[in-house]
C-alpha positions as CSV (number, residue, x, y, z in Angstrom):
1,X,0.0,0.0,0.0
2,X,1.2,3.3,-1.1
3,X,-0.1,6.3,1.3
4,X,0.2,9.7,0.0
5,X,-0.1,12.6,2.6
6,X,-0.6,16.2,2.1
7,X,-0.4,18.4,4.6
8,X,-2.3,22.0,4.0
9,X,-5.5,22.7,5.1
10,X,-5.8,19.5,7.2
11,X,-6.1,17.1,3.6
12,X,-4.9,13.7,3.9
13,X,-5.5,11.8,0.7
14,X,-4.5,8.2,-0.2
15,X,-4.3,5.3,-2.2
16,X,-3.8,1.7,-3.1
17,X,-1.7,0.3,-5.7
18,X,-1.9,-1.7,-7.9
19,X,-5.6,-0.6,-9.2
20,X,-7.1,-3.5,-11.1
21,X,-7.2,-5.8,-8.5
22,X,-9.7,-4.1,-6.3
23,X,-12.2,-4.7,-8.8
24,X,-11.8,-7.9,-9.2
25,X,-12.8,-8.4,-5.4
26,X,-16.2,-6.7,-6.0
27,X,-16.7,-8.5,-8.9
28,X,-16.9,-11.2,-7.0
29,X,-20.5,-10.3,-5.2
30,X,-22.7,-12.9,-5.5
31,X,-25.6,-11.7,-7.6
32,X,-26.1,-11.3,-11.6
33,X,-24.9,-7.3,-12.4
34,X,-27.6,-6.1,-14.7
35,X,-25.1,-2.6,-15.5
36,X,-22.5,-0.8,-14.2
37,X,-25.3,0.4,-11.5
38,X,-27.1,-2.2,-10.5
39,X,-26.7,-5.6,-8.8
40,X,-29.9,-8.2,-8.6
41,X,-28.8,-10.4,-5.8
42,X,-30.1,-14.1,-5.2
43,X,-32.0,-13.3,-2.2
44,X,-33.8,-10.7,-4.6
45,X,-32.5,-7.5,-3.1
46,X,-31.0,-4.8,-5.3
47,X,-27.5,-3.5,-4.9
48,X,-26.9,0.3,-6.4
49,X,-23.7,1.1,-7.0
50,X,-23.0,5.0,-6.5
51,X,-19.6,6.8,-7.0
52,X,-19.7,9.7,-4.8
53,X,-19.4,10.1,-1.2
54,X,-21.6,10.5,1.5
55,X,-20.8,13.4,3.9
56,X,-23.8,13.7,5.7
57,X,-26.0,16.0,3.0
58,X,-28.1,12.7,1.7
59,X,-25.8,12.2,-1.6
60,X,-26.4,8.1,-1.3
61,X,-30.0,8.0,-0.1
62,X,-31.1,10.3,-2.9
63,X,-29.3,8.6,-5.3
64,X,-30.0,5.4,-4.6
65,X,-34.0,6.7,-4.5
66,X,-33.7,8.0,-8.2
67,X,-32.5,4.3,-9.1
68,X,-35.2,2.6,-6.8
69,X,-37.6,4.8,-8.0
70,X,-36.6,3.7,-11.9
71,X,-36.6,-0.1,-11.0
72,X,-39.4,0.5,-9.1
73,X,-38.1,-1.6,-6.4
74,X,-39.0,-2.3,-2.8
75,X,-36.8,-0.1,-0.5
76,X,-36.3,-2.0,2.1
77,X,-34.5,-4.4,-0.4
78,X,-32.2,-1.7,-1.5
79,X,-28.4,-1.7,0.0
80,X,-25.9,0.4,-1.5
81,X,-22.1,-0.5,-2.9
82,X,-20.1,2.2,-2.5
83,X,-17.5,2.3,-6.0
84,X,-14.0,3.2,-4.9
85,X,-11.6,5.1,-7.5
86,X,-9.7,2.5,-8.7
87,X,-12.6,0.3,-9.8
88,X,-14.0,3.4,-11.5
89,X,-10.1,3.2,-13.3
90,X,-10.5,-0.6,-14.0
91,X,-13.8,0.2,-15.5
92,X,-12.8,3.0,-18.0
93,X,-14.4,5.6,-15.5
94,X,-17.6,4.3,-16.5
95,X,-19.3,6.0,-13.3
96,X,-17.6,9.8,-14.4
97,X,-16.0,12.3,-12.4
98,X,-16.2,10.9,-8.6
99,X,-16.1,14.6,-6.5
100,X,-18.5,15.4,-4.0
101,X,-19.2,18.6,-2.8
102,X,-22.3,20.2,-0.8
103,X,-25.2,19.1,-2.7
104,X,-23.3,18.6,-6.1
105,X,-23.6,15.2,-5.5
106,X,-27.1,14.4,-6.8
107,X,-27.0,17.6,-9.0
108,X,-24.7,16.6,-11.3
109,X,-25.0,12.9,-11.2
110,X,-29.0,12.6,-11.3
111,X,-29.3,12.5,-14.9
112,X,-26.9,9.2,-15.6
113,X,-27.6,7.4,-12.6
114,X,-31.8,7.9,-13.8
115,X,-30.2,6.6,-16.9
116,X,-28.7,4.1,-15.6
117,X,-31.9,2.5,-13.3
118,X,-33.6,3.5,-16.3
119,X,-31.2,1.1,-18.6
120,X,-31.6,-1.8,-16.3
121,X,-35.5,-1.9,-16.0
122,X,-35.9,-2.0,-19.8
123,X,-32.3,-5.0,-19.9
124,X,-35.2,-6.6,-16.7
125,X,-37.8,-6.3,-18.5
126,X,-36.5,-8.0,-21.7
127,X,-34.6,-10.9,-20.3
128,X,-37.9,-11.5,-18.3
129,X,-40.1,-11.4,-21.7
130,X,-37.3,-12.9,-23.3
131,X,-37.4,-16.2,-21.2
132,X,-41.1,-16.1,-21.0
133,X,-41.1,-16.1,-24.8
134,X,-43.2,-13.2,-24.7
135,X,-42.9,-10.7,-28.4
C-alpha cells in the first residue's frame, strides 16, 4: 500500500496500488450485475452502485432513490455499494467524475444514474419477456 499525505488545510489523501485488482474483489459479489449500477442479488435484493461520497447532506439516499424509484423496487431491499476510485479506473471511468461537494452530488450525477436504473428496467424487463417467450 502506497499512502500519499498532504499536509495544507488539514487534507490527507490516499491510495492503493496496484488498481485493477480491487475490482476484481467486487466482482466477486454474488448476484447477476444487470449494469455498471445495479446488482440483482439471489436473495432478490438490489444492490446500487454509487460513485460519490456521502458526507452527511443525503448524496447516497437520494441517489440510490432516483435508481429505486426507476426499477421500481421495494426499498427495504435496496443496500448500496459504495465504488471506490480504482474500480472506477479498471472500468474505464464508467461511473464519471467521482467529486463530492455540498449538494453537487445528486446535482450533477441525477441524470446518468436515472439513466442508468432506467437502462436496467428495460435489460429486466426483456430478459424476463425474453425467457417467458413473450414478443
Amino acid at each position: 500500500m502506497i499512502q500519499t499525505a498532504t499536509v495544507g488545510g488539514g487534507l490527507a489523501v490516499g491510495f492503493n496500488v496496484p488498481l485493477a485488482f480491487a475490482a476484481d474483489a467486487k466482482n466477486a459479489v454474488k448476484g447477476s450485475e444487470v449494469n455498471a449500477w445495479v446488482v440483482v442479488k439471489p436473495d432478490n435484493t438490489c444492490m446500487i452502485r454509487v460513485a460519490r461520497s456521502e458526507m452527511g447532506q443525503g448524496t447516497h439516499t437520494g441517489l440510490l432513490q432516483l435508481v429505486a424509484e426507476e426499477l421500481e423496487c421495494d426499498w427495504k431491499k435496496v443496500s448500496i455499494d459504495p465504488v471506490t476510485a480504482d474500480e472506477n479506473l479498471a472500468r474505464k471511468r464508467v461511473w464519471g467524475e467521482m467529486g463530492t461537494g455540498g449538494s453537487r452530488g445528486i446535482r450533477i450525477s441525477q441524470d446518468y444514474v436515472r439513466r442508468g436504473g432506467a437502462v436496467a428496467r428495460m435489460m429486466l424487463l426483456q430478459a424476463a419477456a425474453d425467457q417467458w417467450k413473450c414478443r
